[in-house]
N, C-alpha and C positions, 0 to 999 in steps of 0.2 A: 593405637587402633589395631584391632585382630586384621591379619590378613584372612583373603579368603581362600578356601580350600582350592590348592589346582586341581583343576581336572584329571583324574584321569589316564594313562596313556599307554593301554598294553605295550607297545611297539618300546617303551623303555625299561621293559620287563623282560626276561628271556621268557619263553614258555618252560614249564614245569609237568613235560612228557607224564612222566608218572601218574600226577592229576589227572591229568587229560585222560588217561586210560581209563583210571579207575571210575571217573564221571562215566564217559560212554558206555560201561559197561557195568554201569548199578553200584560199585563198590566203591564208594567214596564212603569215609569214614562220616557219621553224624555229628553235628555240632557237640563241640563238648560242656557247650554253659550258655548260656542265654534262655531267651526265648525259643519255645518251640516252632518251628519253622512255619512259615505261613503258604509259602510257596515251594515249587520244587522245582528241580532242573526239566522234568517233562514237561510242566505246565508252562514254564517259559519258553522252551524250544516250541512249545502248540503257538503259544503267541507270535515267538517272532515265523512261523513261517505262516502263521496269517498275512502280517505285516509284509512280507517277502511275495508272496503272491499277489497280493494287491499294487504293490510299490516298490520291485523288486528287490535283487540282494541290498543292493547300494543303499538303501535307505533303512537298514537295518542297522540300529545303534541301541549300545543299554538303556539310552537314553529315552529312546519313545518305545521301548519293550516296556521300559520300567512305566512309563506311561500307560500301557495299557492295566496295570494292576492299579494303576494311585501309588507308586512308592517310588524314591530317587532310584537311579541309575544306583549311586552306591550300594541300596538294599540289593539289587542282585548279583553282584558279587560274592554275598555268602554262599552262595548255590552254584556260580558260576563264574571261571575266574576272568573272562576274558572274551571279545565275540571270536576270536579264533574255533576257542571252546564251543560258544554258542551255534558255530554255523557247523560244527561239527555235529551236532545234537540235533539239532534241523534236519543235517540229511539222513540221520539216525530214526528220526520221527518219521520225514516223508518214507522211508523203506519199511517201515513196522509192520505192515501187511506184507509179508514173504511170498512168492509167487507159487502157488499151487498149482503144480501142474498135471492132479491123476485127471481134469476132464479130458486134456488133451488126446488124441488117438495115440495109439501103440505105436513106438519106436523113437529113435532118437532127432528125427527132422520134426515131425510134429513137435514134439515138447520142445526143442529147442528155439523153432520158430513162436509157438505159446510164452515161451521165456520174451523172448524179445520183442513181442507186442504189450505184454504186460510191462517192460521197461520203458517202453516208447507212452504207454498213457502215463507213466509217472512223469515222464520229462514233457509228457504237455499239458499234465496240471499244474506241475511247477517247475518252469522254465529256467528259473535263480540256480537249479541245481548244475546248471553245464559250470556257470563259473563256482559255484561251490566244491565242485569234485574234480576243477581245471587237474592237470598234469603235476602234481607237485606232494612231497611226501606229508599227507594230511594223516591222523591218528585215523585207525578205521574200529567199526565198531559190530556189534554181532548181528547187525539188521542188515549192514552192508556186505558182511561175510557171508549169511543165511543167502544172499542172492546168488552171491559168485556158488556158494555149494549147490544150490537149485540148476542152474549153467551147466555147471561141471558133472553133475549126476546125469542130468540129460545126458550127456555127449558119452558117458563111459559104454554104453552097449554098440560105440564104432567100434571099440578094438582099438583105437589109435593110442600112439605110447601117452602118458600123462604130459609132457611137455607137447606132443599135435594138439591132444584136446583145449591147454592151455591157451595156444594159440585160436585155436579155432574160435575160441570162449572170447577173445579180443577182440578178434576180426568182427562178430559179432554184436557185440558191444560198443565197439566201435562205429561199426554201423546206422546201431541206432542213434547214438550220440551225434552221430553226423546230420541225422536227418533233423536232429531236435535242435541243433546248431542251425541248419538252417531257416529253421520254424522259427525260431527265434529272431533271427538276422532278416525276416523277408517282411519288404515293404512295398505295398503296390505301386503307390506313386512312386517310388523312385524306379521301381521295376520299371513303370512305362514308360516313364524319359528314358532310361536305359536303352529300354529297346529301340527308344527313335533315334535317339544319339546315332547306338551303334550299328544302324539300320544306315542312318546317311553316311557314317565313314568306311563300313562293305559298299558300299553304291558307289561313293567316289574312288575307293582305293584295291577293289574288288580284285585284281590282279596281283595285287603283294599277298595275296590272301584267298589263296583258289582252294582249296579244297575246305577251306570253314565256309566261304561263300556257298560253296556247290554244298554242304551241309545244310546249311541254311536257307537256303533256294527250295533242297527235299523237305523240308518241314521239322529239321534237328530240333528245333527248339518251342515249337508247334506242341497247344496240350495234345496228350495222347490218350487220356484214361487211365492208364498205367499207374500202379499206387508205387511211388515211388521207395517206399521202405520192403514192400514184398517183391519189388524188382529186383533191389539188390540183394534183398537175405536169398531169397533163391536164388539168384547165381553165387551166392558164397557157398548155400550149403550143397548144389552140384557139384562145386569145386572140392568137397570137402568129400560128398560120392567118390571121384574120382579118384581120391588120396585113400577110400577104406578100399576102392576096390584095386588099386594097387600094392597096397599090401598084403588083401587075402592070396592076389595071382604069385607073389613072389613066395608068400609062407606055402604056397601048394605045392 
């Protein structure tokens, strides 16, 4: 009696860098014999980040992508070697609109802040991309490059050397990612126990803890109005004033 086919297992496969480039960046060579391809590696990365936004990353497998065509998990393999592969094409898809930024006003705070609200609606249409784009050396591709250049152009009329702008271009980005991290992490109800929790152990312990109490007494934690993502780009990019206007005082 046939055995049946195992499934399956990137994880017992090395990745094959090369591939991986030439996918995210068009050049992957065409099939050399068979049938003519039915599907593409874009049309699948549109699917699975349907899939991903509905039901986020974690529930993204070849297996219900290939579902949404009618075809096994196996058929997308021709097009795509791996979901490593596929989540890399994802965030390749979700960046495919490059951030325009001539409506912006003139100079480099404007556009740079235009930069960073156009990065901030992408991580709140699709949330999946914080652990998509986590810290870790992922293949990048020229939709994700087109941004950092969009960034980086903004920031050159500071004057600051190319490694300040780099930075600043982090800081930045950073930023935003932080705010989308905790868009993503925040939950009412636990928010409000939270706050009674830690409401009764300032009440009972108030004294090991004087100056978060006396913060908290002034209304620290109290909404304010305040958009939290333009609270902090602006005080990044004052800080960042501070750093051009100290270097044009020292070049004078």
């Amino acid at each position: 009696m046939a055995r049946a086919a195992k499934p399956r297992e990137d994880k017992d496969k090395p990745r094959d860098l090369r591939t991986g480039i030439a996918l995210l960046w068009g050049e992957q060579d065409p099939p050399a014999r068979g049938p003519k391809p039915s599907l593409t590696p874009r049309r699948i990365a549109e699917a699975a980040v349907t899939l991903a936004d509905a039901e986020g990353l974690e529930a993204v497998s070849m297996n219900k992508v290939a579902a949404a065509f009618g075809v096994s998990a196996m058929a997308l393999y021709r097009y795509v070697p791996g979901k490593a592969e596929l989540v890399e094409l994802m965030v390749e898809a979700v960046l495919a609109e490059h951030p325009d930024l001539s409506a912006a006003a003139p100079g480099w705070r404007p556009r740079i802040a235009a930069w960073a609200h156009r990065q901030w609606a992408v991580y709140q249409a699709h949330l999946w991309l914080l652990a998509a784009t986590a810290m870790r050396r992922q293949l990048i591709g020229p939709n994700q490059l087109a941004w950092m250049d969009a960034a980086l152009a903004a920031l050159e009329p500071t004057g600051l050397a190319a490694p300040q702008r780099h930075q600043v271009f982090l800081l930045v980005a950073g930023h935003v990612r932080n705010q989308a991290q905790q868009l993503a992490d925040f939950d009412e109800d636990h928010n409000q126990e939270w706050g009674h929790l830690t409401g009764e152990l300032l009440n009972r312990d108030a004294a090991r803890f004087p100056a978060l109490t006396t913060a908290i007494g002034e209304g620290a934690f109290a909404p304010t109005g305040l958009d939290p993502l333009d609270f902090g780009l602006d005080r990044i990019l004052d800080g960042v004033q501070v750093l051009i206007d100290r270097a044009e005082d020292t070049s004078s």
